[in-house]
N, C-alpha and C positions, 0 to 999 in steps of 0.2 A: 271503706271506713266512712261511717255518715257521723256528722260535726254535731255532738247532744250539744256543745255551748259555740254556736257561732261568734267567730272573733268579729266583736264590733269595731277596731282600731289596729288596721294589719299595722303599723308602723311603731303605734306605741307597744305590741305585742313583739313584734322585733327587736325592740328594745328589750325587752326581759330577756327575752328568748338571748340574746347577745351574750347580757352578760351569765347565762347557764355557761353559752360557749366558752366565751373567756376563762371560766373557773375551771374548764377540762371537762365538765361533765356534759358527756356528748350526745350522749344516750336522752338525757332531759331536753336538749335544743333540740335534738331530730324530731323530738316528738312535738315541742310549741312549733317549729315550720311547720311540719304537717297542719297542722292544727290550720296553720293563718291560712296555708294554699288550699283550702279545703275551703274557706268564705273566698279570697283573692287567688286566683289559681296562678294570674298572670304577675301575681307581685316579683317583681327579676329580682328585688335584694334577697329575699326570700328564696326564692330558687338558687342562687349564687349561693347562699351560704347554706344553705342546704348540702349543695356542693360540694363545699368545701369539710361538712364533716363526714361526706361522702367516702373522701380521700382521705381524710385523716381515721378514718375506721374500714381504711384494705379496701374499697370499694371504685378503684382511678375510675374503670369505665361508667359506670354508673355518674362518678360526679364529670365525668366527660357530657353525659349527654343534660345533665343539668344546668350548666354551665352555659353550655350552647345554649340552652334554651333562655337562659336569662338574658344573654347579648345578643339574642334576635330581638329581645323587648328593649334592652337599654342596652347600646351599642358603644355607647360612650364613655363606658367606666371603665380607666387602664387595670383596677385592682381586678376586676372580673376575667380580663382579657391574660394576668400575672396568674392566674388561680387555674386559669384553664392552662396554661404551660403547664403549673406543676403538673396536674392530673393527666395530660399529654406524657408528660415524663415518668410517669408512675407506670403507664401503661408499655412503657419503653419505645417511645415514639417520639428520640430526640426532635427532629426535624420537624415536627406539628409543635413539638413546644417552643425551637425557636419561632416560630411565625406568630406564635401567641405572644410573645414576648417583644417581638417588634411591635406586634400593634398594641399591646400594653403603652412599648414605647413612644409611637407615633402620638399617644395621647398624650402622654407626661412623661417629656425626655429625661427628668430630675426626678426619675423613680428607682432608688438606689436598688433593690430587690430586685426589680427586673434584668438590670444590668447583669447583676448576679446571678442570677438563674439562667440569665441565657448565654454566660458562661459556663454553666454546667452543662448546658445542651451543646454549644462549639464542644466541648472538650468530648463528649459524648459521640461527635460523630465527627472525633479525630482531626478535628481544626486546631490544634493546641493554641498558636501564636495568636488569631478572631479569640480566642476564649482569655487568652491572658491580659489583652486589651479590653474584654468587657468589663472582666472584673480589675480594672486599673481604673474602669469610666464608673463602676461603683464604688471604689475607694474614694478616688476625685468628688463625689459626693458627698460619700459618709466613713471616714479615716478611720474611725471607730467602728470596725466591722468587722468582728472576729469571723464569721462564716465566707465571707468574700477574702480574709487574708487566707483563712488554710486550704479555701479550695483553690486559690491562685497560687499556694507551696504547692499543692498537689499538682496541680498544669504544668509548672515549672522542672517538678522533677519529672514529670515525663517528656518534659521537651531535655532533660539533660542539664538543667542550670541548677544543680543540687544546692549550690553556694546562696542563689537568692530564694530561691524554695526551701531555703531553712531560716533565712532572714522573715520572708514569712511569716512562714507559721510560728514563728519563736512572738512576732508582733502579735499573731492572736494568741497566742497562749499570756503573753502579759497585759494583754483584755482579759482572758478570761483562762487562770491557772487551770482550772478543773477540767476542761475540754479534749475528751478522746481521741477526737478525729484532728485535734491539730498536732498534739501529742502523738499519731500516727503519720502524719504527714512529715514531723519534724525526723521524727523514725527513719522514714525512707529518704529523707535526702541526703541524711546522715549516711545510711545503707550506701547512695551512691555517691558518697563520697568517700566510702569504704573506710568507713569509723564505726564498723563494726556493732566493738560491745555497748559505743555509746547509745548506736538505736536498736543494740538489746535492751539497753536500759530506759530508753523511751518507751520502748513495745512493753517494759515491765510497768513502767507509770501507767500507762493507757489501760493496761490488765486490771488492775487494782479499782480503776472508774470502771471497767464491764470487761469481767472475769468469763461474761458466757458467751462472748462473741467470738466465734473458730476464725475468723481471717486472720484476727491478730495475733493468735497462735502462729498459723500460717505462715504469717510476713516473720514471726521473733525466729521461726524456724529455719526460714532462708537466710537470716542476718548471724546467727548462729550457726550454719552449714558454712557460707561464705569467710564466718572467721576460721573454721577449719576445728569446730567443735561437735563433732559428727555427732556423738552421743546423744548430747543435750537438743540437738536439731531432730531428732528423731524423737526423745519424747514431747517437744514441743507441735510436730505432726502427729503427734498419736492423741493428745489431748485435743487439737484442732479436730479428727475424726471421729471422739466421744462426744462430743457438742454437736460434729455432726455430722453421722455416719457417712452420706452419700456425697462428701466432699472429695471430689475426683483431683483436684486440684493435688490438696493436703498430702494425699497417697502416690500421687504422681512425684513431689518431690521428697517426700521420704522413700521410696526405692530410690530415687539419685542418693540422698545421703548413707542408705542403706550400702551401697557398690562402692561410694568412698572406703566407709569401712571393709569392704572385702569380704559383703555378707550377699553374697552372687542371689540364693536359695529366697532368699527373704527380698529381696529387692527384686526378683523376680514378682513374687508374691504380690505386692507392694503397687508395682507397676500392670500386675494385668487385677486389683481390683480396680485402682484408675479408670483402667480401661474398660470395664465392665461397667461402669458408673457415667460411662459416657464421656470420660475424659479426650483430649485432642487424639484420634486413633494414629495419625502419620508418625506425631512423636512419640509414642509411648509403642507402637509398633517398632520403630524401630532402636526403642531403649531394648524392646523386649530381645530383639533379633542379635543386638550387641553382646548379649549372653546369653542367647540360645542357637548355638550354630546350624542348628537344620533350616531355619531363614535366612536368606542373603536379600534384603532390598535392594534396588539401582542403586540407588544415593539417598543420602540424607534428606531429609522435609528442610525444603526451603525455610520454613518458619523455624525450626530448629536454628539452623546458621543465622537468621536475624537474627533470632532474641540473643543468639552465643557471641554475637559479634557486637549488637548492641550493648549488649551490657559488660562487653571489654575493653570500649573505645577508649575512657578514660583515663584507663591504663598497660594499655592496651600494651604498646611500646615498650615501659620498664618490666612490665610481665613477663613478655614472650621472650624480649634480651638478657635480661638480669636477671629474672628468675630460673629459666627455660632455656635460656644461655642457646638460641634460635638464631642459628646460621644462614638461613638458606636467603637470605637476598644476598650476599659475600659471596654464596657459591655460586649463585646464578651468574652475577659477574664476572667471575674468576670461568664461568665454560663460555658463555660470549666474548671474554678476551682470547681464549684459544679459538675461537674462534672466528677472530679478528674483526668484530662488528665494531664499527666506529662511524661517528658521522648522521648523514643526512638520511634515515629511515621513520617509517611512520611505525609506530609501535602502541599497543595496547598490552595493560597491565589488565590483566584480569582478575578477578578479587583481590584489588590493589590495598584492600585494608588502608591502615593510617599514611599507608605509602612508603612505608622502611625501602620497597626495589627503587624508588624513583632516584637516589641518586645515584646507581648504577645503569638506570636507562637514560638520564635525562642528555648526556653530555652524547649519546648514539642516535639521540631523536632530534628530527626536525619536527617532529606532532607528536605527543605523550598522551596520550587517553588512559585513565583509569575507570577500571568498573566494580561494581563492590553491590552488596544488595543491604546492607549497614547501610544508613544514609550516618548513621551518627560516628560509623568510621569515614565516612566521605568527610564530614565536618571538620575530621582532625588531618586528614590528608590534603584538605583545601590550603590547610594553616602552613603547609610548607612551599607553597608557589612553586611545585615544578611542573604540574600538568597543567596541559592546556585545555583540556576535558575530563570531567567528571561526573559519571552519569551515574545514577544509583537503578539498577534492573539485575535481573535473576540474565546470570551468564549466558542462558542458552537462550533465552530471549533476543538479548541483546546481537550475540555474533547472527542471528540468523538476517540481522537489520545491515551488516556491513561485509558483502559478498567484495571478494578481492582487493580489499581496503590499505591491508597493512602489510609491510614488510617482516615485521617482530611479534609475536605473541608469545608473552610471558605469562606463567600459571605461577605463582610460590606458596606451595600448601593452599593449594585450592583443591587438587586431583586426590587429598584423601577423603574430601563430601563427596564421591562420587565410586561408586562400584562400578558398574558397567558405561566401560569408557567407548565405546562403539559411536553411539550420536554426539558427546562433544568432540571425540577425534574427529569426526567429519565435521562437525562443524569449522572446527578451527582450521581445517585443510582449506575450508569453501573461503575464509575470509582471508587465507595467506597467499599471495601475489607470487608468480612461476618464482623458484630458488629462496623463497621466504624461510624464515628459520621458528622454528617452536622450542622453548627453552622453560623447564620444570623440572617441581620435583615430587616423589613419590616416594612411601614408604614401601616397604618391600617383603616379600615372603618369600617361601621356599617350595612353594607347594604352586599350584596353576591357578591362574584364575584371578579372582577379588575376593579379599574376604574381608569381612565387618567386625574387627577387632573388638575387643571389651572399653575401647576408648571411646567409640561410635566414631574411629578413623578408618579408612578402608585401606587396607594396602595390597597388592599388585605384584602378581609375578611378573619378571622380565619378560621370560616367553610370553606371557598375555598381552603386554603393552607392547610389542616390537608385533604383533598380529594386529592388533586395535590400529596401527599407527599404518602400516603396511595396507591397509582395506580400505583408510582416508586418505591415500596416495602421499603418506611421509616417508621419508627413510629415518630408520633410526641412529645417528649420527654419534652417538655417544651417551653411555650410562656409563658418570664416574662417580663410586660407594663413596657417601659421605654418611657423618653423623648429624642427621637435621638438627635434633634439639632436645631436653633432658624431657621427662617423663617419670614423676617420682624419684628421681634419683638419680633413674636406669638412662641411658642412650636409645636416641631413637635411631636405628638405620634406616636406610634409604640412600635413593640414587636419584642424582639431577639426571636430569635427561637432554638433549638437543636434537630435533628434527628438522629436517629439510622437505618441504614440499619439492614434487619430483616434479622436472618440467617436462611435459608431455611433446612429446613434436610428432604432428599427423603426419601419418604414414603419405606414400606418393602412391599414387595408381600407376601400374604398368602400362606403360604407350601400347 
């Protein structure tokens, strides 16, 4: 492009060109920067805010390398250094936007924005508590800052604090009523706080400010499933997938709401467009296998059991007791009293959950260790001070770190996320000490083998688990039929289990 009128004043031409920008019309400023870098190629503000509408018109990488080029000429300006974070972030490159944003910082610590932003990049790359401190050091600035109140509801409710991640955003929404994203924010804390219709009723406010945005569909669909409004939950993912079609998300939880209802055919459907769409294959595989019997996976997707235990912590306890009327730490007790354990034993709980077993092991243990892969059931099982360890790792990880450790290993409703019990039975054989005891429980069949009920529970013929058990060098010491826990209505059966590691004694060579 060759310059018919060379700008004889890049600075005073900046100035107009500014206030183009300022009015929204973006298209007129890209065109006066051009214009100035075409006499001053090296003018950085110019570059800079070139940049910036770089990013504000879909273009991150491009204002990335604009950017940089203005703070190779002028290195000193934190707004440049704030400008290039966002475009870092646009491009999904938390970690180069925080760096931008420190050195934003390093220039002017009393840059509320920055603060802000680079609490969105912590949170981004799963730092929650760094990211609730930044934006607490941009509040401390500027009180009056609805974008830094709802992204710190939002931080909060995924660390779990629904109660101040609603205090929150309720503060920016009384800065600024009309605002979607805190109106969504307030939504979900509400959600985990398990007030339901109230953050239907949020996610319907938010609606009415941007009707064409499918998350918020999305999110009213799972606060609607969650109240036990199947119906309503499914047309609110059906309307998320006309806004827009290739939301694997959307279709991934309407086949769950779909199987609530008892609609096997269509929730199958449901789950393998998901999965066509690229949605998580581990779990939606093995949604799909849970009603489709010709697949049996080993076990459940690890990420399945977090997000199912994450999002039960809270209530985890009156749920599984009071609703679900969930025996099985009572019965576990009741087969270690027959079997007269008392006293001085090291013992591990394995998927110790909130820790409902620990006051049945605690009074048998001199060492309690719980392991759980929830950290945010860790949280709630810390609050009861009986373990003296709590480590949050995936089970089978964890026993392979602690060969001949314990004398007790307890499973309670850990061994239905598991089909093919072969390598955790050996595991647990390897960490239990000669005459150790193995105490669980499992749901149970009639048929051979594991199979993957329509719950995504796996349950276990006797004959299979007394062979599993027998190959890790256990004896199986007793299955006594209990009723685990309700299900719909119905009773779950099952059987606790107790195994003895067998103690080996090397043979003698003949003289």
């Amino acid at each position: 492009m060759s310059a018919t009128n060379p700008v004889q004043d890049p600075d005073a031409a900046l100035q107009r060109a500014l206030v183009q920008h300022q009015r929204g019309a973006l298209d007129d400023a890209r065109r006066a920067y051009l214009a100035i870098l075409e006499t001053a190629p090296r003018h950085a503000n110019t570059l800079h805010l070139l940049g910036v509408v770089a990013r504000q018109q879909g273009q991150p990488a491009e204002a990335v390398g604009l950017i940089e080029q203005a703070i190779a000429i002028d290195p000193r300006q934190a707004t440049m250094h704030c400008n290039l974070g966002a475009a870092w972030q646009a491009l999904g490159e938390p970690a180069r936007a925080l760096a931008s944003y420190d050195a934003a910082l390093a220039l002017h610590p009393a840059y509320a924005l920055a603060w802000s932003n680079r609490g969105n990049s912590l949170r981004q790359l799963a730092r929650r508590e760094e990211a609730c401190s930044s934006y607490g050091r941009a509040l401390a600035l500027k009180p009056d800052y609805p974008e830094a109140l709802c992204n710190l509801a939002i931080c909060l409710h995924d660390l779990g604090r629904d109660e101040e991640a609603l205090a929150a955003a309720d503060r920016a929404l009384a800065l600024r009523p009309r605002y979607a994203d805190a109106l969504c924010a307030s939504a979900l804390a509400l959600h985990g706080m398990r007030c339901f219709a109230e953050a239907v009723a949020r996610f319907d406010a938010a609606l009415v400010l941007e009707q064409g945005r499918a998350e918020l569909w999305c999110w009213r669909g799972i606060a609607l499933q969650k109240g036990g409004r199947f119906d309503a939950a499914v047309a609110s993912y059906r309307q998320a997938t006309v806004l827009r079609p290739e939301f694997a998300d959307a279709f991934h939880f309407m086949g769950n709401a779909l199987r609530a209802l008892d609609q096997p055919a269509a929730a199958l459907e449901a789950w393998r467009t998901a999965l066509a769409l690229g949605g998580d294959a581990a779990e939606l595989g093995f949604a799909i296998a849970s009603l489709d019997t010709g697949r049996q996976p080993d076990s459940a997707p690890a990420s399945y059991v977090k997000a199912l235990f994450d999002g039960y912590a809270g209530h985890f306890d009156d749920h599984l007791v009071g609703a679900l009327g969930y025996r099985t730490p009572e019965l576990i007790a009741a087969a270690l009293d027959r079997l007269g354990l008392t006293g001085d034993l090291d013992t591990v709980d394995l998927g110790c959950g909130t820790g409902l077993c620990a006051p049945g092991l605690r009074a048998r243990s001199r060492r309690l260790t719980g392991v759980d892969l929830s950290d945010r059931m860790l949280e709630q099982a810390r609050t009861r001070g009986e373990y003296d360890v709590l480590a949050c790792a995936d089970i089978g990880a964890w026993l392979k770190e602690a060969p001949g450790a314990y004398d007790l290993v307890v499973a309670a409703d850990v061994l239905v996320y598991f089909g093919d019990l072969a390598q955790l039975m050996a595991q647990v054989g390897t960490v239990l000490r000669d005459g150790g005891w193995f105490a669980c429980s499992v749901e149970t069949h009639a048929g051979t083998g594991y199979l993957l009920q329509a719950s995504r529970r796996y349950a276990h013929a006797l004959d299979y688990l007394d062979e599993v058990a027998r190959g890790a060098g256990l004896r199986l010491h007793e299955a006594a039929p209990a009723v685990l826990r309700q299900d719909r209505g119905q009773p779950v059966h099952g059987h606790v289990l107790t195994l003895q590691k067998i103690t080996l004694v090397a043979a003698r060579t003949p003289a």
